[in-house]
PLY file of the C-alpha trace (Angstrom):
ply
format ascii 1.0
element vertex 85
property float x
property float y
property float z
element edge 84
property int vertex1
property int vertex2
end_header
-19.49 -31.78 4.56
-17.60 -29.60 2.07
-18.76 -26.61 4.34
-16.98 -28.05 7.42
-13.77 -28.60 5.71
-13.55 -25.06 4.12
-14.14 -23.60 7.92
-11.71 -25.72 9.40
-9.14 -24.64 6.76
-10.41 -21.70 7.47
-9.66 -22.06 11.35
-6.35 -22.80 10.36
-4.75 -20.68 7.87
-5.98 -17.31 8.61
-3.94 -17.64 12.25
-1.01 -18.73 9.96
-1.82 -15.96 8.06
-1.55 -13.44 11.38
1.27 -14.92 12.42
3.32 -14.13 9.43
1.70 -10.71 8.83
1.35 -9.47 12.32
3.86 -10.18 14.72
6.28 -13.59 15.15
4.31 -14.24 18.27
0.86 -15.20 20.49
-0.97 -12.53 19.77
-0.55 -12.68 15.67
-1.72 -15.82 16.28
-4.52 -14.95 18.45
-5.56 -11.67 16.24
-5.68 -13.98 13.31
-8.00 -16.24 15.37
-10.11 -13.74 16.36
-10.65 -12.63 13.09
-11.18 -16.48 11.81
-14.33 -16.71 14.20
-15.68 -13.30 13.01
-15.55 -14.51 9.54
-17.28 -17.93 10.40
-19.65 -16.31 12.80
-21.08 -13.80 9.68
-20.94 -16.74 7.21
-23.18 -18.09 9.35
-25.38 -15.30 9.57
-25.33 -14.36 6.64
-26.37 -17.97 5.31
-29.87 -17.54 7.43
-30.43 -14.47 5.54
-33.16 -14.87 3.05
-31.87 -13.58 -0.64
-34.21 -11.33 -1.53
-32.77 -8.97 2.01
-29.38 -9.54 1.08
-29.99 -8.23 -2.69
-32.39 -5.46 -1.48
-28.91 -4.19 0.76
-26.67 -4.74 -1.28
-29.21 -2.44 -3.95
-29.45 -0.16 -1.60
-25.78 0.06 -0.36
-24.93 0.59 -4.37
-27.26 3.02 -4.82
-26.96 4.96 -1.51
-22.80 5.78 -2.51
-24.12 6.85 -6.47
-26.12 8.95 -4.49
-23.43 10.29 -2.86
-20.94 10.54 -5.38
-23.10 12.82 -7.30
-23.55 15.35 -4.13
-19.99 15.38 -3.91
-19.94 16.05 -7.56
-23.08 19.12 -7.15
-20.66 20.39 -4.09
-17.05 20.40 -5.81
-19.46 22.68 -8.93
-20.48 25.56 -6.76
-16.86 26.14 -5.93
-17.35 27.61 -2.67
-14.14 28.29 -0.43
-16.08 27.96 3.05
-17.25 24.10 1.97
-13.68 23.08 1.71
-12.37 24.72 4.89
0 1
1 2
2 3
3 4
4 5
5 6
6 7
7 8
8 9
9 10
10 11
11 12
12 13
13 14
14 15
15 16
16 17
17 18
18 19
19 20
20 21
21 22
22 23
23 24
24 25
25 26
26 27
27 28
28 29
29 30
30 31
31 32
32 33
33 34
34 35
35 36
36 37
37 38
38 39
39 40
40 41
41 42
42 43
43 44
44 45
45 46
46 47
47 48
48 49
49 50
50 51
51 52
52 53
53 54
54 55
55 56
56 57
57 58
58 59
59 60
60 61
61 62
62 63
63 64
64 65
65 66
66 67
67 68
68 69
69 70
70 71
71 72
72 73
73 74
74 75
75 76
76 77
77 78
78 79
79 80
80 81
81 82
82 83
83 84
């Protein structure tokens, strides 16, 4: 029940929210809407996800910018002009 609430708040602040922030107007209001479904739609998809995938992504997602933070790092030591230009 407590769910249902939340995404009717939900429903009903974040076009408030794009009204104020994006234009005095329809399409804040509409914008905002759009973007209250998209966030309702992927809490819902994301609540069918079993744990264990959402952990293993989320692992992986971590990892995977380490990664690349540290070939960024390797790249920026060789100090080679034709990289950067």
């Amino acid at each position: 029940m407590i769910k249902w609430i939340i995404r009717g708040l939900v429903l009903l602040i974040v076009p408030l929210i794009g009204y104020f922030q994006i234009g005095h107007n329809l399409t804040g209001v509409l914008i905002g809407f759009v973007v209250a479904l998209l966030v309702l739609a992927s809490e819902l998809v994301i609540e069918k996800m079993p744990l264990d995938t959402l952990i293993a992504g989320v692992l992986g997602g971590v990892l995977g910018l380490i990664v690349a933070k540290l070939l960024d790092y390797a790249v920026s030591l060789t100090e080679n002009e034709k990289i950067y230009t």
